[in-house]
C-alpha positions, 0 to 999 in steps of 0.5 A: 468519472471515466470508465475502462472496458477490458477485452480479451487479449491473444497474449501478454508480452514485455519487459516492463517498469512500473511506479515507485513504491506507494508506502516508501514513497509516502515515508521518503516525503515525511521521514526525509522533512526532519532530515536537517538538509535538502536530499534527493529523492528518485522514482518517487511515485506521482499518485494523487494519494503521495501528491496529498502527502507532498502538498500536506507537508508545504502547508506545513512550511517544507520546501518540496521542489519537483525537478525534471527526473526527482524530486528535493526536499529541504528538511527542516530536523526533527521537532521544528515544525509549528503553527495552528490552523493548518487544514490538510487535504488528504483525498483519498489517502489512509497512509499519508493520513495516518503518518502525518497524523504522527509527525504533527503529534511529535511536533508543535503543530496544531491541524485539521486531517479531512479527505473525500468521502472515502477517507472519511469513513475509514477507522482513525481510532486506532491511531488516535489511542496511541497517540493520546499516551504521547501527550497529543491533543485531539478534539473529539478523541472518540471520533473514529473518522475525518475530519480529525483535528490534533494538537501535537506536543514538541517533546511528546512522552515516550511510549510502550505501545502493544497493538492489537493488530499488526499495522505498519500505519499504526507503528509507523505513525508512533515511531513517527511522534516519538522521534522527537521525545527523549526516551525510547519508543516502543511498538510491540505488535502481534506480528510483523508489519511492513517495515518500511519506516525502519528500514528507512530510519536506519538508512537515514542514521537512526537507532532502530531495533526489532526483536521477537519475543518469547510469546512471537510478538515484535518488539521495535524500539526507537532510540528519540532525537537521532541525528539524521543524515541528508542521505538521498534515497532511491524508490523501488518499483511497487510489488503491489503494482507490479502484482497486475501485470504478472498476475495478467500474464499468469492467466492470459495463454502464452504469455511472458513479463519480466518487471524490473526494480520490485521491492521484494522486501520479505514483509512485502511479498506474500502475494508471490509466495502464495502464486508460486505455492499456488503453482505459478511460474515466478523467477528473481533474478538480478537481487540487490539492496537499494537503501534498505530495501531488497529489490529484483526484477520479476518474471512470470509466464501463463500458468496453470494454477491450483486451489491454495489455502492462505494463512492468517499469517501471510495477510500483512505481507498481502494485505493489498494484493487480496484482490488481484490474488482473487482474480488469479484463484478464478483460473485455478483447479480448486478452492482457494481459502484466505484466512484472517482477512477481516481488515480487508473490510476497512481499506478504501471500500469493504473488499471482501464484499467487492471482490466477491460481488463481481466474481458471483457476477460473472458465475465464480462462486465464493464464500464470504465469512467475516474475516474468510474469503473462499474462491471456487476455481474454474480451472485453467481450461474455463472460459469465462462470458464475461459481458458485465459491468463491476463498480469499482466503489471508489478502490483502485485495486477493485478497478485493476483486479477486474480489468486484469480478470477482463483479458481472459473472457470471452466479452469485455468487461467494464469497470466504472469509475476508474480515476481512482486507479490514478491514486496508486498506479496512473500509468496502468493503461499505459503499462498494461496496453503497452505488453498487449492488454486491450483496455479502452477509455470510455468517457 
C-alpha cells in the first residue's frame, strides 16, 4: 500500500472544487433505482465506498451507465427487486451497507453483505433490530458484523421505531424498507440526524414529515408506495471533504481558500460552527437550493484559533469532521473539549484512539475518556517537530487529518497506508497540491 509524506507549506492559496457529496451520492444510486424511469445523476462522487454501492445495485439487475460528465441510472420503481444468492461486496463501505441492507429488506430479494476487514468489524446490530420488525429475515440475527445474510419482504410491515442513537444510516436504511409497505413508517430519534434521505424523497415526490415532539425527539414519518418522479438530481461538494483544505488554510500562515458548491445543510455543518466559534475566519457566500440542499461556496483564511468546548449536541451535525477539528485545536490558545463522541470509537477504526495517538506523538497532549476527547492547544505561535511516521489504521479521515496537520511542522510527516483516502476523497493530493500543499507519494 502507498504512502504520503506531508512537508511544510509557505502558504495556502486557490479557488477550489472538491468531490460530490459522499452520503448524497450513496442515496442518489439507491433512491434513484425505485425511480420508475432513467434519471441523470451529476457530480456524483467516483470513490470506491459509492463505486461499492453502484456495483451492489447492477448485481441486483439495475442498469447503471457511466457517461462522459454523469452518470444514468433506469429505475426499476419501488418493490421490484427479486432474487437469491446475490453476494454483494461492500469494501469498505458502512453507508452503502446499511442502506442497502434496507432496501433488499423492502424488496423480494435474498443477499449476502461482506466488506474487507474493516467493514467487518463495524456494528450492523443496530440495523438489523429494526429491521426484524419489518418482517425481514436474517440468518444469524445476533451477528453484530459482516458477513450478514438477509432475506427481504415484498410488502414489508410498517413500523414505529425509537432509536437509541440519532443515526442518519439507521432511519435512513428503515425509511428505505418501508417505501414498499402500505402504511406509514416512522422514526422517532433522540436528535436530529442527516436528513439527506428525506430531503431527497421529498424532491423525488415523496410524502415525508419531521417533527419535534414535546420531550425534543423527531418524529420522520413516511407515507409507503409513493409515486416517485425521474427527476434528475445534482451532488453538491462534500463539506466533509471540503473541511481539509479549509481547516489547512485555517492553520497554514498567509493563506486564503475559497470552496465552491458545499453542501451546507444545517445537519451538516457543525464542523464551521465550531471553528467560527473557535475564531476562525469563515464566510458564505453565493447560497442557493440544489434539489433540497442548501449549498454556498466557502472561504477561510489563516486564523488564530482559541480553545473551544464542543457539545453533545453538535456531534451528529460532525460526526466526520472530529479529526481534522483535532488538527485545528492543536493550533488554538487552550483546550479544546468534544462532548459525546463515544461513536467515534465504531467508524472505520476507533478515532478517539487514532486521533489521540498521533497528537501525543508529536508532543500535543490529550485526554481520551470513553465518550470525551480533550486537546491542549499549543496556540497559534507553536512550532511543531514534526519528523514522525502515523498509520492511518485503514481510515481515510485519520490519513488526511495527519497530512493537513504536516503543512505546519517543522519536518514532514508521513502517513502509511493512504489508499484508503481513495474511498471519500481520490483527488486529495491533487487538490490539495494544486492550492500549495507539499505532499509526495511515497511507494
Amino acid at each position: 500500500m502507498n504512502s504520503i509524506s506531508s512537508n511544510k507549506s509557505s502558504k495556502l492559496s486557490g479557488d477550489i472544487v472538491v468531490p460530490g457529496d459522499k452520503s448524497i451520492s450513496h442515496r442518489a444510486l439507491i433512491i434513484g433505482s425505485l425511480v420508475p424511469g432513467k434519471i441523470k445523476i451529476t457530480n456524483l462522487l467516483e470513490s470506491d465506498d459509492v463505486i461499492a454501492t453502484a456495483n451492489a445495485l447492477e448485481l441486483l439487475g439495475l442498469k447503471i451507465n457511466k457517461k462522459n460528465d454523469f452518470w444514468e441510472i433506469f429505475g426499476s420503481g419501488i418493490g421490484n427487486l427479486s432474487g437469491s444468492n446475490y453476494r454483494l461486496d461492500m469494501g469498505n463501505s458502512g453507508t452503502g451497507s446499511r442502506l442497502l441492507m434496507g432496501l433488499v429488506a423492502g424488496s423480494d430479494v435474498e443477499a449476502t453483505f461482506f466488506g474487507d476487514d474493516s467493514l467487518s468489524k463495524r456494528p450492523m446490530k443496530r440495523i438489523i433490530i429494526p429491521l426484524l420488525k419489518t418482517g425481514a429475515i436474517f440468518d444469524d440475527p445476533n451477528n453484530d458484523n459482516l458477513p450478514l445474510k438477509i432475506r427481504g419482504s415484498k410488502i414489508p410491515l410498517p413500523i414505529e421505531y425509537i432509536s437509541p442513537v440519532a443515526s442518519a444510516q439507521i432511519k435512513s436504511s428503515i425509511l428505505l424498507a418501508g417505501l414498499s409497505s402500505t402504511g406509514n413508517t416512522i422514526v422517532v430519534e433522540p436528535a436530529l440526524s442527516r436528513d439527506h434521505t428525506e430531503n431527497m424523497l421529498k424532491y423525488l415526490g415523496a410524502k415525508i414529515s419531521t417533527i419535534q415532539l414535546p420531550d425534543s425527539s423527531w418524529k420522520i414519518t413516511l407515507e409507503g408506495l409513493p409515486c416517485l418522479k425521474a427527476l434528475d438530481i445534482e451532488i453538491p461538494s462534500d463539506p466533509s471533504s471540503a473541511a481539509f483544505p479549509i481547516v489547512a488554510s485555517i492553520i497554514t500562515p498567509n493563506s486564503h481558500v475559497k470552496v465552491s458548491n458545499v453542501c451546507i445543510n444545517d445537519l451538516r455543518v457543525g464542523l464551521y460552527t465550531s471553528l467560527i466559534e473557535m475564531g476562525a475566519n469563515i464566510t458564505f457566500s453565493n447560497k442557493r437550493k440544489i434539489n433540497g440542499e442548501t449549498v454556498a461556496d466557502i472561504s477561510a483564511s489563516y486564523s488564530k484559533l482559541n480553545g473551544i468546548t464542543i457539545p453533545k449536541k453538535r456531534v451528529a451535525s460532525m460526526i466526520d469532521e472530529y479529526p481534522i477539528l483535532s488538527i485545528a485545536a492543536v493550533k488554538a490558545k487552550g483546550s479544546t473539549i468534544m462532548e459525546g463522541v463515544e461513536e467515534l470509537r465504531y467508524k472505520e477504526t476507533d478515532r478517539i484512539s487514532a486521533i489521540c495517538d498521533g497528537l501525543n506523538s508529536i508532543g500535543v497532549e490529550t485526554v481520551d475518556t470513553k465518550d470525551k476527547v480533550v486537546i491542549k492547544g499549543k496556540g497559534p505561535d507553536c512550532i511543531l517537530n514534526g519528523n514522525k511516521t502515523i498509520i492511518s489504521k485503514n481510515d481515510h479521515r485519520i490519513a488526511m487529518s495527519f497530512l493537513c496537520l504536516g503543512l505546519i511542522t517543522e519536518n514532514p510527516i508521513t502517513v502509511l497506508d493512504t489508499d484508503t483516502i481513495n474511498s471519500s476523497f481520490p483527488s486529495f493530493f491533487e487538490v490539495m497540491n494544486g492550492i500549495g500543499a507539499k505532499l509526495n507519494r511515497i511507494k
